[in-house]
C-alpha positions as CSV (number, residue, x, y, z in Angstrom):
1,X,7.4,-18.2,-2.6
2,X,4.2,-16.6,-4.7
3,X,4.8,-17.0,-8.4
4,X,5.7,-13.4,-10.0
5,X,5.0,-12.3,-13.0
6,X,7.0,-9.8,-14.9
7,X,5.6,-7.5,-16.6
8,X,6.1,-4.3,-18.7
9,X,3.8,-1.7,-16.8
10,X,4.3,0.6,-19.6
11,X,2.3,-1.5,-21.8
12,X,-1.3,-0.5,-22.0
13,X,-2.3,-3.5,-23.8
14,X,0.1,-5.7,-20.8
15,X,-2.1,-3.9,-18.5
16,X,-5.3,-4.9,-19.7
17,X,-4.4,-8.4,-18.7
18,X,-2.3,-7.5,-15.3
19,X,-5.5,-5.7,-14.2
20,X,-7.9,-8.3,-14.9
21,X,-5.5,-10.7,-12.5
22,X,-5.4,-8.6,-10.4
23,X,-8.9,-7.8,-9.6
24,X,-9.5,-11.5,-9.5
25,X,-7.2,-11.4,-6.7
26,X,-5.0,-14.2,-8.1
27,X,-2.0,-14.4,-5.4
28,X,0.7,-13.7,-7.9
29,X,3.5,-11.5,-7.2
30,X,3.2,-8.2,-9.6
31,X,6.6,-7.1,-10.7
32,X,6.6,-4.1,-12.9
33,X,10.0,-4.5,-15.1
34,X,9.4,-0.9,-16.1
35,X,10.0,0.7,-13.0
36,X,13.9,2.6,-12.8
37,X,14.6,0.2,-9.6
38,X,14.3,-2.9,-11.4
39,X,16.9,-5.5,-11.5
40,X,15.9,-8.1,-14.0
41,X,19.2,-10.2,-11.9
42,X,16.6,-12.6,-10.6
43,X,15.7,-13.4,-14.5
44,X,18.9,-13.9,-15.2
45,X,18.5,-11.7,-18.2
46,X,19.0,-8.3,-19.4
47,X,16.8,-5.0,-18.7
48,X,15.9,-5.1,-22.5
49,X,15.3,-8.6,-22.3
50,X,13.6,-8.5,-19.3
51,X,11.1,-5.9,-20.6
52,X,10.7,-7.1,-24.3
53,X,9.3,-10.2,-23.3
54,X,6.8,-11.8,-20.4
55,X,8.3,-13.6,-17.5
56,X,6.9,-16.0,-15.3
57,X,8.8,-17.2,-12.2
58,X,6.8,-20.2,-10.6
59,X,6.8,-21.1,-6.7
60,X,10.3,-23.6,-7.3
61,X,12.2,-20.5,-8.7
62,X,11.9,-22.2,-12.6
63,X,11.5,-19.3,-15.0
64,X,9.5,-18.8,-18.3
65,X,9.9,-16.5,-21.1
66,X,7.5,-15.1,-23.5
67,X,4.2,-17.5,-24.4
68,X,5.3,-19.7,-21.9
69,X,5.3,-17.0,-19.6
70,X,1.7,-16.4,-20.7
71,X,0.7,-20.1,-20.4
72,X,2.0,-20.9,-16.9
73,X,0.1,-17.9,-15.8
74,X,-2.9,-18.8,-17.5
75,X,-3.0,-22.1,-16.1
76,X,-2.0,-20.8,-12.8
77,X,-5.0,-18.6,-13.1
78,X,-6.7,-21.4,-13.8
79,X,-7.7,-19.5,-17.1
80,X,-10.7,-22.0,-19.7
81,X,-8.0,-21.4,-22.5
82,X,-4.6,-22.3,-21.1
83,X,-5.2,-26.2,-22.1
84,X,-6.2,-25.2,-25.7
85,X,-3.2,-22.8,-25.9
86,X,-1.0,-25.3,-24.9
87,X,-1.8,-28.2,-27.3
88,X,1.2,-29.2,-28.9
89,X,-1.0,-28.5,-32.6
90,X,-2.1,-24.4,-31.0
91,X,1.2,-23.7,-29.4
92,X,3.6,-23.5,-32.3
93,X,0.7,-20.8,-34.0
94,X,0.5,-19.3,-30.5
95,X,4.4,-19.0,-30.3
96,X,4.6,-16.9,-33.5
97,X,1.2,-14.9,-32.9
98,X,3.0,-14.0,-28.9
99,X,6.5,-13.3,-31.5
100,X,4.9,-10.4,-33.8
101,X,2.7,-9.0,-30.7
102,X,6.0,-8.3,-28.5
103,X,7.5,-7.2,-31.6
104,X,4.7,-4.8,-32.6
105,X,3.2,-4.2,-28.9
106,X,4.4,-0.4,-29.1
107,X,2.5,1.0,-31.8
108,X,-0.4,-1.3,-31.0
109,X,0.2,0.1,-27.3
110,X,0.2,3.6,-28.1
111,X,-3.3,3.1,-30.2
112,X,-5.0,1.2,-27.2
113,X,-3.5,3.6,-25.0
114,X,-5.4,6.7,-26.6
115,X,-8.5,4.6,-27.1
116,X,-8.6,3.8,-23.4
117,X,-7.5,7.1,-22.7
118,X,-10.4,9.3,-20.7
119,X,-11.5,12.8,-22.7
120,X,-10.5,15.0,-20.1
């Protein structure tokens, strides 16, 4: 089984980062928790839940939630920053930063989302 990553796809600042995966061609599976089929069943969560915070399922099946989502895909990606995001003196500051960015990811959405938006 591919890892999968779950993801809000109504996030423009989440798709900034899916993208960039993406086009690297990392063989992650994409799974798009915003989408009205969804079943969040494999997370063993709920649909609020499952879209409010990052998931990460790795090839055994285990399953990671929010900045440990965003590690296990980093280092799976084989990202230069996913050991210094992971030191046990980083993470704790990277737990609370990931916290108040899913909390505020909306707003800060929308603004990226009309930045990045094309005059038409």
């Amino acid at each position: 089984m591919k890892p999968r990553v779950y993801h809000d796809g109504g996030c423009p600042i989440c798709n900034i980062e899916i993208q960039h995966l993406k086009n690297q061609g990392h063989e992650f599976e994409f799974v798009d928790v915003s989408c009205p089929d969804f079943d969040p069943g494999d997370l063993g969560v709920d649909w609020k839940t499952a879209q409010y915070w990052l998931h990460w399922m790795d090839s055994d099946g285990r399953i990671y939630q929010g900045y440990e989502a965003n590690l296990m895909m980093w280092k799976a990606a084989n990202k230069p920053w996913a050991r210094f995001a992971g030191h046990p003196w980083v993470a704790p500051f990277g737990r609370l930063v990931y916290k108040a960015f899913a909390r505020f990811r909306g707003p800060l959405g929308n603004i990226v989302g009309k930045f990045l938006a094309k005059p038409s």
